[in-house]
C-alpha positions as CSV (number, residue, x, y, z in Angstrom):
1,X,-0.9,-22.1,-6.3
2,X,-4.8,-21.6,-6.6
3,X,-6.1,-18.5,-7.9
4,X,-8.2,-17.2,-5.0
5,X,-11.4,-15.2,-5.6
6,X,-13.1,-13.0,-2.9
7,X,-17.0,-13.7,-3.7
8,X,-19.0,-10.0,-4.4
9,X,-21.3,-9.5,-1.8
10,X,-22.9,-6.4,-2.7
11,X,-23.0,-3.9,-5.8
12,X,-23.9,-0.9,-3.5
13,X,-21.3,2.1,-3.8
14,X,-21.9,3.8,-0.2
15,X,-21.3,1.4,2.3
16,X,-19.4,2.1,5.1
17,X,-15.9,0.0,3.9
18,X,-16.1,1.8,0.4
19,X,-16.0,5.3,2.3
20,X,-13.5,4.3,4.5
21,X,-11.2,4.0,1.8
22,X,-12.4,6.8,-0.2
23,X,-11.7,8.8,3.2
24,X,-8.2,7.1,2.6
25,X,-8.1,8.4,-0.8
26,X,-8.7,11.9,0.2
27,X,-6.1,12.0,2.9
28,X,-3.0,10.8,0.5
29,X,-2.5,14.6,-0.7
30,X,-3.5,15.7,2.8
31,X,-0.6,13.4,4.1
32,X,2.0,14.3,1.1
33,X,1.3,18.5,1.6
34,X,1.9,17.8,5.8
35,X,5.2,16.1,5.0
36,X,6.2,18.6,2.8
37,X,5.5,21.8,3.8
38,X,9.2,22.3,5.4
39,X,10.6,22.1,1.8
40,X,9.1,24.7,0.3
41,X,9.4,27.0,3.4
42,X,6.2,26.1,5.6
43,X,6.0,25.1,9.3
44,X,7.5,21.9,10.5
45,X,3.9,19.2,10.2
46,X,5.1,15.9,11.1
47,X,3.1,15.3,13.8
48,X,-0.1,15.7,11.4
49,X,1.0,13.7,9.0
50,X,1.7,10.7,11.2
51,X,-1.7,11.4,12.6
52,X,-3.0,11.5,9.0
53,X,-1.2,8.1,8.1
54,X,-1.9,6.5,11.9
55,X,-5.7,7.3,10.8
56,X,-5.2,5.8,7.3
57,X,-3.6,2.5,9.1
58,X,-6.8,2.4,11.2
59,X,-8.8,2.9,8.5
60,X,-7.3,0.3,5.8
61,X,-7.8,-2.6,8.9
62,X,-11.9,-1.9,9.5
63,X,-12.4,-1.3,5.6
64,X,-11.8,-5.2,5.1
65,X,-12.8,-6.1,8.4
66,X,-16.1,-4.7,7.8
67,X,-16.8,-5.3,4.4
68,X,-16.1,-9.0,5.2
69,X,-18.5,-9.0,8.6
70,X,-21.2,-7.0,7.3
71,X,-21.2,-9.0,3.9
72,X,-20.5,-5.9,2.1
73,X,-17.0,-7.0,-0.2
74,X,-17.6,-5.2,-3.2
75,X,-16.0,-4.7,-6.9
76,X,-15.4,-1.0,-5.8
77,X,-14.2,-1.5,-2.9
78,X,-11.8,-4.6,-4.1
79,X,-10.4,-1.5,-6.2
80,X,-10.5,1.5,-3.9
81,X,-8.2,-0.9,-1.1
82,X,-5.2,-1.5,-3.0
83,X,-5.4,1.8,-5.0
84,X,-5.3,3.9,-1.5
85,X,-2.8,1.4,-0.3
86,X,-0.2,1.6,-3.5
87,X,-1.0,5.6,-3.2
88,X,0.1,6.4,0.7
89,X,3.1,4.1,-0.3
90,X,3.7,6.4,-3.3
91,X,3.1,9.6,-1.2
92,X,5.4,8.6,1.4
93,X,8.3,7.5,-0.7
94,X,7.6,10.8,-2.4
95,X,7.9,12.9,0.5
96,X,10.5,10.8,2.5
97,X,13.1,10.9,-0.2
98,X,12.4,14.2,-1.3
99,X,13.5,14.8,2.5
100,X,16.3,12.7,2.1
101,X,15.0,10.7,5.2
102,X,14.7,7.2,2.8
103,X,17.7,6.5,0.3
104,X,17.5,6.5,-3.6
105,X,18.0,2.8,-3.9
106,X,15.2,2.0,-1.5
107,X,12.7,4.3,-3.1
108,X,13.9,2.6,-6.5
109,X,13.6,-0.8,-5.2
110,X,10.0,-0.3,-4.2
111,X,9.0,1.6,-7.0
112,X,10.3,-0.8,-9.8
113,X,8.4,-3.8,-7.8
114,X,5.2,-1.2,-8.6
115,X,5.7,-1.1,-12.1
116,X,6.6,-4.9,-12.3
117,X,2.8,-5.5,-11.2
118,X,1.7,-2.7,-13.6
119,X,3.2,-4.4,-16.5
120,X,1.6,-8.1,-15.7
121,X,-1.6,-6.5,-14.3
122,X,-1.7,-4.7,-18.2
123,X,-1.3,-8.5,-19.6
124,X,-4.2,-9.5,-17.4
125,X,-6.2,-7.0,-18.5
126,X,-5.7,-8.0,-22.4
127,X,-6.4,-11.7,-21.9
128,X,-9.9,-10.2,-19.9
129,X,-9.1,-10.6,-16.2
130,X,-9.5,-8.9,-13.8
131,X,-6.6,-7.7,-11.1
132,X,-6.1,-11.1,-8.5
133,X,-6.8,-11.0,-4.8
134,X,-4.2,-9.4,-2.4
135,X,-2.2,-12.3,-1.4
136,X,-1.3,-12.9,2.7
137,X,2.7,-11.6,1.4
138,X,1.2,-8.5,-0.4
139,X,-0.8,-7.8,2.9
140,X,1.8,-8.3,5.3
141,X,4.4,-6.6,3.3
142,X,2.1,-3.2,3.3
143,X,1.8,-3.9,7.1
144,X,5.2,-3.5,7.7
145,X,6.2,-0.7,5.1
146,X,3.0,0.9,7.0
147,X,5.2,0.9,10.2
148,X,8.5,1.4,9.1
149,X,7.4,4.9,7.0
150,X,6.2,6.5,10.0
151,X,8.8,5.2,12.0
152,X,11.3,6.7,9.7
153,X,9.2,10.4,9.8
154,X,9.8,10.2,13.7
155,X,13.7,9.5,13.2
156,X,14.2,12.5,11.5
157,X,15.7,14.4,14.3
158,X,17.9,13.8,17.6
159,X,17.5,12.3,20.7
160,X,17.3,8.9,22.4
161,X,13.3,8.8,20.8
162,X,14.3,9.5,16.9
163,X,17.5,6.7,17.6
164,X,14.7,4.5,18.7
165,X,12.4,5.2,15.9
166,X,15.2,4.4,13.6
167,X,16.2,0.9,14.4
168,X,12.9,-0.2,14.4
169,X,11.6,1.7,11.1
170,X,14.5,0.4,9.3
171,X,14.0,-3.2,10.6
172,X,10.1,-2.6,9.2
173,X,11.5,-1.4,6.3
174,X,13.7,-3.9,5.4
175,X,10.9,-6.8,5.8
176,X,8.6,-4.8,4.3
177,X,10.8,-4.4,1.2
178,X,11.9,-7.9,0.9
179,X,8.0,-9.4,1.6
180,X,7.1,-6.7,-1.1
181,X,8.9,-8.1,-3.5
182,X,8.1,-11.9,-2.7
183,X,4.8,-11.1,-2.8
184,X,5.0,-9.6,-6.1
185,X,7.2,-12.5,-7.2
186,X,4.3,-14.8,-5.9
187,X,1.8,-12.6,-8.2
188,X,3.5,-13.0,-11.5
189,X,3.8,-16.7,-11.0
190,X,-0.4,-16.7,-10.3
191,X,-0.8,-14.7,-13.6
192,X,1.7,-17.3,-15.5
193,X,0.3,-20.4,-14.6
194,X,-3.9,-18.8,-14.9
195,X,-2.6,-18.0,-18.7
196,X,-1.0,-20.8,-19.2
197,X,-3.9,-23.3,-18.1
198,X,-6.2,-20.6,-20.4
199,X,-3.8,-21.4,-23.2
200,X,-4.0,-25.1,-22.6
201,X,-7.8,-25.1,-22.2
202,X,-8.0,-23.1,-25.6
């Protein structure tokens, strides 16, 4: 598998992509306070916090889309994109399980995969590269656990819409996990064979 490079376009800071996702940034506490404000004896916020995370969905599409269009792809921005992705994921398993909405072994699943990509991400770093490109997997795998979060919010009550919102955010969930976790599979592999040919070539 080829290591794939997206080309810098631009060394500019304020472009409109970069402050989508800082906008992104910003609303992860927004999101995690919404969702739990019923645990420590505050109003019932779920709608806003889908809101918060349906705007954060929105917002993580035209980042990329316009930083590819408008020639704008960035080292910043190739930062600030995963970061507020990894950190709504975070916030969510956070406040879903803290809920009791999500299980203990899923949270665990998704959180070792996280420090899987830490570790080899930490051995990139000492042999002077930088993080790789977001592969296809990693994309479509945020996709769906970016479905199946707020799906699971909505479930969390009773009636024929929460049943509803079940199935499907567990059937998000479930390929979400799994591509997760190819995806992350798919990374280390990259990392082993790019230090392996540097090793070679040394």
């Amino acid at each position: 598998m080829e290591v794939q490079e997206t080309r810098v376009q631009t060394d500019r800071v304020l472009t409109i992509p970069n402050i989508l996702s800082m906008a992104r940034l910003v609303g992860v506490p927004i999101f995690l306070w919404l969702i739990l404000r019923p645990e420590f004896g505050g109003p019932e916020s779920d709608g806003w916090a889908l809101l918060v995370l349906m705007l954060s969905g929105i917002s993580d599409y035209l980042d990329g889309k316009l930083a590819r269009r408008w020639n704008q792809i960035s080292s910043l921005g190739r930062l600030l994109d995963p970061a507020a992705d990894r950190l709504y994921i975070l916030s969510t398993l956070v406040g879903l399980t803290w809920r009791e909405i999500l299980p203990i072994w899923l949270t665990a699943a998704l959180l070792a995969r996280e420090l899987v990509l830490l570790v080899v991400v930490g051995i990139l770093r000492r042999h002077g590269y930088p993080p790789l490109q977001v592969n296809f997997l990693g994309k479509a795998a945020t996709f769906n656990l970016m479905y199946a979060f707020p799906l699971l919010l909505l479930s969390d009550g009773s009636g024929w819409l929460p049943s509803l919102a079940a199935i499907f955010g567990w059937a998000f969930a479930g390929w979400g996990t799994t591509l997760y976790w190819w995806a992350g599979v798919l990374y280390v592999v990259q990392v082993r064979r790019l230090l392996r040919a540097d090793a070679m070539a040394d």
